[in-house]
DODRENKE-848900 format. One line per 3 residues: number of its first residue (from 0); for each residue x, y, z of N, C-alpha, C. Coordinates in steps of 0.05 Angstrom, whole numbers, plus 32768, in hexadecimal, padded with zeros to 4 digits. Layout:
N
NUM	X:Y:Z:X:Y:Z:X:Y:Z  ... $
This chain:
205
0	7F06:8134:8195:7F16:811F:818A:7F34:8126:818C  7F44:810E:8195:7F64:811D:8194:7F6F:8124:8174  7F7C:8136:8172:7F8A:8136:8160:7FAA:8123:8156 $
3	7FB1:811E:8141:7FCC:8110:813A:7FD4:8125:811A  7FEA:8132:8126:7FF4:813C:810F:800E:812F:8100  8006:8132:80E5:8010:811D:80CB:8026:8126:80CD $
6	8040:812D:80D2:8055:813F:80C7:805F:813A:809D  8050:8147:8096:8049:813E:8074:8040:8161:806A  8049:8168:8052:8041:8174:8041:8030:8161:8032 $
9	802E:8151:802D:801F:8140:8014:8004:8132:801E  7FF0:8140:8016:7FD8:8134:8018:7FD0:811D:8016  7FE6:810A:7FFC:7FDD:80F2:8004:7FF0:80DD:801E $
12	7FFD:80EB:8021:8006:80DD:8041:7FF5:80DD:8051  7FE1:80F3:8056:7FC7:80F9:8065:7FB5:80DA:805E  7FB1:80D6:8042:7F9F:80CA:8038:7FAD:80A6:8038 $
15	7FBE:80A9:803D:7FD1:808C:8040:7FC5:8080:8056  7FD4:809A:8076:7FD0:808F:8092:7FAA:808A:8097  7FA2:809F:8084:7F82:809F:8092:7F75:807A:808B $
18	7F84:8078:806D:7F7D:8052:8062:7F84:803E:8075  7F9D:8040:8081:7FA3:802E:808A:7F99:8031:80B0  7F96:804A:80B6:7F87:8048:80CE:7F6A:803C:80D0 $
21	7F5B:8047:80BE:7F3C:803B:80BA:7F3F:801A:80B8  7F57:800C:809F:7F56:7FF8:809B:7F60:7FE6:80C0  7F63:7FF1:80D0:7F6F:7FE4:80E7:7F51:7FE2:80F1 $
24	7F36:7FEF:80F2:7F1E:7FEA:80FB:7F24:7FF2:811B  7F30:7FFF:8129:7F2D:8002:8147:7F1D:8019:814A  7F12:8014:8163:7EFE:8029:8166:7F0C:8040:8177 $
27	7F22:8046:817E:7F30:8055:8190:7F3C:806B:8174  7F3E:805A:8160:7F54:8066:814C:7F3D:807D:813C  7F27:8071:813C:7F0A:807B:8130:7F08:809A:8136 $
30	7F17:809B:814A:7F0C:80BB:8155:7F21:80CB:8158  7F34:80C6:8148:7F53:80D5:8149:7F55:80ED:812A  7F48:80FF:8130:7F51:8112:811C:7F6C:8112:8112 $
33	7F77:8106:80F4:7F8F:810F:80EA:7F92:8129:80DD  7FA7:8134:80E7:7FAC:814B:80D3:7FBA:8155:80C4  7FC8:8163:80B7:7FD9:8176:80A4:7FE7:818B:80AF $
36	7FFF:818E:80B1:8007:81AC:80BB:7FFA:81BD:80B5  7FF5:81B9:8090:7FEC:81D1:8082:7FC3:81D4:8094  7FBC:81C0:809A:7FA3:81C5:80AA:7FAB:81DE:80C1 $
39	7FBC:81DF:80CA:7FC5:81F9:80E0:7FD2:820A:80D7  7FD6:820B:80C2:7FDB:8221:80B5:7FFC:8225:80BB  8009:820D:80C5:8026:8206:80C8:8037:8203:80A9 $
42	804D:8217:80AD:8068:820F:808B:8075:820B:809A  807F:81FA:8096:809B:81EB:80A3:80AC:81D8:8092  80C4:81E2:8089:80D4:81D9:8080:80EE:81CD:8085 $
45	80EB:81AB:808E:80F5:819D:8099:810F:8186:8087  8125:8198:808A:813F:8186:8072:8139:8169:808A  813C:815A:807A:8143:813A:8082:8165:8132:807C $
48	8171:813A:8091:8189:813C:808B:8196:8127:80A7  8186:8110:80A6:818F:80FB:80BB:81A2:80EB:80A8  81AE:80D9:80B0:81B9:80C1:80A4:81A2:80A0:80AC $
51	8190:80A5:80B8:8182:808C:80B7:8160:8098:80B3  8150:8081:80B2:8131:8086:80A4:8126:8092:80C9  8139:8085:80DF:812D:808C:80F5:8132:80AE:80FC $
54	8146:80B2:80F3:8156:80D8:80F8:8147:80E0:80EC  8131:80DD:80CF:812F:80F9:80B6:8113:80EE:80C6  8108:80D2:80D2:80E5:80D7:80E2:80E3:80EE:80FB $
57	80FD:80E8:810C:80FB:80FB:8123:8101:810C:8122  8111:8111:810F:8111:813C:8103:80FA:8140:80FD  80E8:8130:80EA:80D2:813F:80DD:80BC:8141:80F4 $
60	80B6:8128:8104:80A1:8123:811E:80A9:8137:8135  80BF:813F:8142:80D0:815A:8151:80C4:816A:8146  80CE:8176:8131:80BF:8192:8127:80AA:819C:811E $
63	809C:818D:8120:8080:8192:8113:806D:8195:8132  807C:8177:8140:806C:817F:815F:806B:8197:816F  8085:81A0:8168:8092:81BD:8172:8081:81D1:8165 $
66	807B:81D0:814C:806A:81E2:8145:8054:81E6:8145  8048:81C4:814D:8027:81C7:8150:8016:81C2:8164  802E:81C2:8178:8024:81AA:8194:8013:819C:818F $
69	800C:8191:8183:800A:8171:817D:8015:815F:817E  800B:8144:8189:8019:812B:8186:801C:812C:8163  8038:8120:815E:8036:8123:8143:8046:8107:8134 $
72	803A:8100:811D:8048:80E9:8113:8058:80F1:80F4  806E:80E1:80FC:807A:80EE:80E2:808A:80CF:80D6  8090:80C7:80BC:80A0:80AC:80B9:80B6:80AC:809F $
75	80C7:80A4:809B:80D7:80A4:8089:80D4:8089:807D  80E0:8082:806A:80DA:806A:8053:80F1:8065:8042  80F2:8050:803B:8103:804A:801F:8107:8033:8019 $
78	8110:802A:8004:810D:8012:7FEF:812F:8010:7FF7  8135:7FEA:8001:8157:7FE3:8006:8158:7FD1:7FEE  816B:7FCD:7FE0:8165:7FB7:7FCC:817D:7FA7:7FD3 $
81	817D:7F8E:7FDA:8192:7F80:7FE6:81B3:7F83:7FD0  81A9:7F79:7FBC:81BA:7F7A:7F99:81D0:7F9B:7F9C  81BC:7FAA:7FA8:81C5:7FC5:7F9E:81D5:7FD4:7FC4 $
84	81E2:7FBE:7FD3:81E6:7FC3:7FEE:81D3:7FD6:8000  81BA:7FD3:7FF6:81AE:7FE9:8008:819E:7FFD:7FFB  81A7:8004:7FE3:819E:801B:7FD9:8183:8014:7FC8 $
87	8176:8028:7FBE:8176:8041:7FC7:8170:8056:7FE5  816A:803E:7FF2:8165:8048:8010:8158:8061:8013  8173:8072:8030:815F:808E:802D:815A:8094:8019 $
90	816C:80A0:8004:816A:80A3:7FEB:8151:80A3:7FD3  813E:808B:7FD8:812E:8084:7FC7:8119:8099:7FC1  8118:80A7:7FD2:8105:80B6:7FB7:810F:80D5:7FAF $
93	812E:80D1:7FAF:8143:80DF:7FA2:8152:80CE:7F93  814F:80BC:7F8B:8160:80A8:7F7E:816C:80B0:7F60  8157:80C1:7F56:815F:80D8:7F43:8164:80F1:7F46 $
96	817C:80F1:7F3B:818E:810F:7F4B:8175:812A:7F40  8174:8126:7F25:8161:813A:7F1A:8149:8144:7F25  813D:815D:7F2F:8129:815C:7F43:8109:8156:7F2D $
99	810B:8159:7F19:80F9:8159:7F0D:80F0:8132:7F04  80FC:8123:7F13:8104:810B:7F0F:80E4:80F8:7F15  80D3:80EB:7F00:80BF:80DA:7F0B:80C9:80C2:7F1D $
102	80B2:80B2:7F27:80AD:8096:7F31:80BD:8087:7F19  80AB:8092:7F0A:80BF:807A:7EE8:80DD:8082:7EE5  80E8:8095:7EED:80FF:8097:7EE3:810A:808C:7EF9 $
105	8108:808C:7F1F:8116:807D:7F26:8114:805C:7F2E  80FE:804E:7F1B:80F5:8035:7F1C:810F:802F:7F08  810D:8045:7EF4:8124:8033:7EDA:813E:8036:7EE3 $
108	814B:804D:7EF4:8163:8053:7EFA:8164:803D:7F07  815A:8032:7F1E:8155:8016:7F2F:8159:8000:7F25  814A:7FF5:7F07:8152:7FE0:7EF5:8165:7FE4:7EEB $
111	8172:7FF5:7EE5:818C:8001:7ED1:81A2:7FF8:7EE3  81A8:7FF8:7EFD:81B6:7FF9:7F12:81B2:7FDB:7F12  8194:7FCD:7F14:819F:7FB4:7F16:81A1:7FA0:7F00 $
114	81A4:7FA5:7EE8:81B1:7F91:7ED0:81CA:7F8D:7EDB  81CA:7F6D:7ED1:81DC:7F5F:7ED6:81E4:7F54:7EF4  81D9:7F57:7F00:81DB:7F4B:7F19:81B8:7F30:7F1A $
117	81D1:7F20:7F2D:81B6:7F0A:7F29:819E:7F0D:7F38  8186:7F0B:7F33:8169:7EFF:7F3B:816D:7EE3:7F50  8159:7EE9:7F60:8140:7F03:7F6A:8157:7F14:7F73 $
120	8149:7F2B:7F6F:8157:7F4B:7F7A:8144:7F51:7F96  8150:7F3D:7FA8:8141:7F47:7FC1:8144:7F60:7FCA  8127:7F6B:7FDC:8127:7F7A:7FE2:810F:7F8A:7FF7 $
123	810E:7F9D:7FFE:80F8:7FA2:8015:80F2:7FC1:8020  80DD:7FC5:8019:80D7:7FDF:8024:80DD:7FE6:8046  80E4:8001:804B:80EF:8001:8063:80DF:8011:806E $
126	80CC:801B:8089:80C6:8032:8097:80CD:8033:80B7  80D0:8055:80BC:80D0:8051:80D3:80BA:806F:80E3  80AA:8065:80EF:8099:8084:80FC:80A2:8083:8115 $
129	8099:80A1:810E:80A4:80AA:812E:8090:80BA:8139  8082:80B9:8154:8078:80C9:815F:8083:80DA:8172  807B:80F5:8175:8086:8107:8182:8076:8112:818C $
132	807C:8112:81A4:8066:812A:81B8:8074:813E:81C9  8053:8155:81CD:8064:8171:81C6:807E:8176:81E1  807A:816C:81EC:808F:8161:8205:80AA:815C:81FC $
135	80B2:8157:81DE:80C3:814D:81CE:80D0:812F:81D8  80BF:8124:81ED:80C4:8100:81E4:80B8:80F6:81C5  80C4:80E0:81C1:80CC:80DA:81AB:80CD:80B7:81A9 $
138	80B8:80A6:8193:80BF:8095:819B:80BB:8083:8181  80C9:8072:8170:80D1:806B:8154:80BE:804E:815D  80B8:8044:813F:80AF:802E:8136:80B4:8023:8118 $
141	80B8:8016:8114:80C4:8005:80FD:80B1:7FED:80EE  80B1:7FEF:80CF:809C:7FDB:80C3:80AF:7FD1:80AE  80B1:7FBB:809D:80B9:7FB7:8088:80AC:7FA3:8079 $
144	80AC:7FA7:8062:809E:7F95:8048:80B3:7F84:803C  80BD:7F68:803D:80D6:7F63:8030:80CA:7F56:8013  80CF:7F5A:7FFD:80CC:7F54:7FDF:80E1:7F4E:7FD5 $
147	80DB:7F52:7FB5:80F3:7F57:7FA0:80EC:7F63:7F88  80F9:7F70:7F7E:80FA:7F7E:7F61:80FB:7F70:7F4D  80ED:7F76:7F43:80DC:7F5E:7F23:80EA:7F7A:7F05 $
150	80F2:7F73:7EF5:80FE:7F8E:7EE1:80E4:7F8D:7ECE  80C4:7F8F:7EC7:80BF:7F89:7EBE:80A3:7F99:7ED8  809A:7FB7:7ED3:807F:7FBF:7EDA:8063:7FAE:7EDF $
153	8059:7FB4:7EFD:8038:7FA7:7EF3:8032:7FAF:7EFF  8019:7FB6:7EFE:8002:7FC4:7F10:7FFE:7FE3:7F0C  7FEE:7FF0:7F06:7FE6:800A:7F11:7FDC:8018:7F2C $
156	7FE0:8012:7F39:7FDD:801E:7F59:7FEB:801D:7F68  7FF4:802C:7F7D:8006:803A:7F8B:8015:804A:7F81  8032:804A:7F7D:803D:805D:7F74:805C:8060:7F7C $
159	8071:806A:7F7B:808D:8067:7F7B:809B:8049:7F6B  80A9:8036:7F81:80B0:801C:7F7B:809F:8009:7F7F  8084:800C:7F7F:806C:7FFD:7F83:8069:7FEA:7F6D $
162	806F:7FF1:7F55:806E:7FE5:7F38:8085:7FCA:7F31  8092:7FD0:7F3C:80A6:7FBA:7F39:80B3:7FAC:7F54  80A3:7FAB:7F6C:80A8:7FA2:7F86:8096:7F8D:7F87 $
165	80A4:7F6C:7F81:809A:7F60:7F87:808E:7F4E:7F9F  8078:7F44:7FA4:8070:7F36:7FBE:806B:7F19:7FAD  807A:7F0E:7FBF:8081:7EF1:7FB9:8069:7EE2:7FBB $
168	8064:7EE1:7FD4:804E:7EE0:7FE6:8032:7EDC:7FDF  8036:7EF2:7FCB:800F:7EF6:7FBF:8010:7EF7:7F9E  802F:7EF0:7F8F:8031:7EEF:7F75:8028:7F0C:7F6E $
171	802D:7F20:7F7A:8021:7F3E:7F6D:8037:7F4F:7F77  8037:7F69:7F6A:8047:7F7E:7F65:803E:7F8F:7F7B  8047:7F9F:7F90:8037:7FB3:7F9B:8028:7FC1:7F94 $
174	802C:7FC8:7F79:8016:7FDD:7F68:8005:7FC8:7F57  7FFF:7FB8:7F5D:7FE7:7FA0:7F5D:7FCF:7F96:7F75  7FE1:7FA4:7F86:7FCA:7FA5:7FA0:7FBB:7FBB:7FA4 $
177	7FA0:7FAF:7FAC:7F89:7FC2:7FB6:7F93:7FD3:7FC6  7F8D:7FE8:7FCA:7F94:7FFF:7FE9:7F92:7FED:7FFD  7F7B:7FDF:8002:7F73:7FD6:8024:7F8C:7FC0:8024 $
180	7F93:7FAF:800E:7FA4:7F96:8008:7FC1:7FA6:800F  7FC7:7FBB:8008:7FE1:7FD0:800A:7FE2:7FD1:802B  7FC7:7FDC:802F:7FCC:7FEB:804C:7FCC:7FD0:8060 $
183	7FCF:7FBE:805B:7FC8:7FA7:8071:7FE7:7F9F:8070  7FFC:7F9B:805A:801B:7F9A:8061:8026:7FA1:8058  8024:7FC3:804D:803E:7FCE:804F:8056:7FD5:8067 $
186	806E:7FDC:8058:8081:7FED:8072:8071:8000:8086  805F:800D:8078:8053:8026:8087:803D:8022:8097  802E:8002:8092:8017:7FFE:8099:8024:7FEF:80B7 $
189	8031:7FE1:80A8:8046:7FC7:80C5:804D:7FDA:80D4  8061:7FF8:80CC:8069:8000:80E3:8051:8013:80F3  8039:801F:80EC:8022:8024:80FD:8019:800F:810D $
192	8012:7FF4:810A:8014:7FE1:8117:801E:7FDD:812F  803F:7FE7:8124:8051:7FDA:813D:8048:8003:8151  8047:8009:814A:8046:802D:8154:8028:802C:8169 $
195	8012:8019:8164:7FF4:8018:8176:7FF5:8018:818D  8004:8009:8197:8002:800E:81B2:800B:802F:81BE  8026:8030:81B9:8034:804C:81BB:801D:805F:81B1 $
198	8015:8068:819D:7FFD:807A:8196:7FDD:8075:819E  7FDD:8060:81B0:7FC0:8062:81C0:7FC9:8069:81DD  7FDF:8068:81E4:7FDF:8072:8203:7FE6:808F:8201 $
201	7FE7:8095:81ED:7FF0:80A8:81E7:7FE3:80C4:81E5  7FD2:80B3:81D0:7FB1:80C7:81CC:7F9F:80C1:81E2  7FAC:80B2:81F3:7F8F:80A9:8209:7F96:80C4:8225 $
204	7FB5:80D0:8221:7FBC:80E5:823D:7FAF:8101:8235 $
């Protein structure tokens, strides 16, 4: 089976891409071992020190390929909130300076930031992956979720700004949707999507 390495410390990044690959049903995708650096016994410690979500994917997808010759996928993310010019962008899941900082504390710093400005607080999750092969070509894809911020929590599942990201669309909160309901249109799900073709000719050499 070919291999695809995750560029991720975090196991559930592993457990994200594996949902939303299965949820695509292709039988090509069926036989693609995902993996973990830490599966090769790879530390690699990669600053994200781009200025866009495409620079901190192709640092992390570059170096990890370099280290594991593997085709490797790596993606950056963030929450734009129209109200707030953009922010928290890269930023978002540093949005609290404090490193010890939860999901809840930067959901509230987020509402705190937007009192007083008027509703809807549009807004939209952002991704971009990048695949990298060990050849160091390099080749970006892009997904986005556009919503808005509701000041007022719902749902228990998912996790970060999932709780107060509203979808117009389906009258629900991201952290009100099922996994399979998540993985069918998120940022991360749309931009694997747009990435299938590029990652089946890919795994097919």
């Amino acid at each position: 089976m070919p291999n695809l390495l995750i560029a991720s410390t975090n196991p559930g990044k592993l457990y994200e891409f594996q949902e939303i690959f299965a949820g695509l049903n292709l039988t090509w995708l069926s036989h693609v071992t995902l993996q973990l650096p830490a599966d090769l016994g790879i530390q690699l410690q990669v600053d994200e020190t781009g200025a866009t979500y495409a620079e901190n994917a192709a640092l992390k997808a570059l170096a990890y390929s370099r280290a594991s010759g593997l085709l490797t996928l790596a993606d950056d993310s963030g929450l734009e909130v129209e109200a707030l010019d953009g922010r928290p962008g890269l930023h978002s899941a540093r949005y609290v300076l404090d490193p010890l900082a939860t999901d809840a504390d930067r959901r509230a710093l987020l509402l705190k930031n937007l009192q007083g400005k008027p509703r809807p607080w549009r807004a939209a999750f952002q991704c971009v992956l990048a695949l990298a092969q060990t050849g160091g070509d390099l080749s970006l894809h892009t997904g986005t979720c556009p919503g808005e911020i509701i000041p007022e929590e719902r749902g228990s599942n998912g996790f970060g700004y999932d709780p107060i990201f509203w979808l117009p669309q389906l009258g629900r909160t991201m952290a009100e949707l099922t996994t399979a309901e998540k993985n069918q249109l998120s940022h991360r799900a749309r931009a694997v999507l747009a990435a299938l073709p590029t990652l089946q000719k890919l795994l097919a050499q």
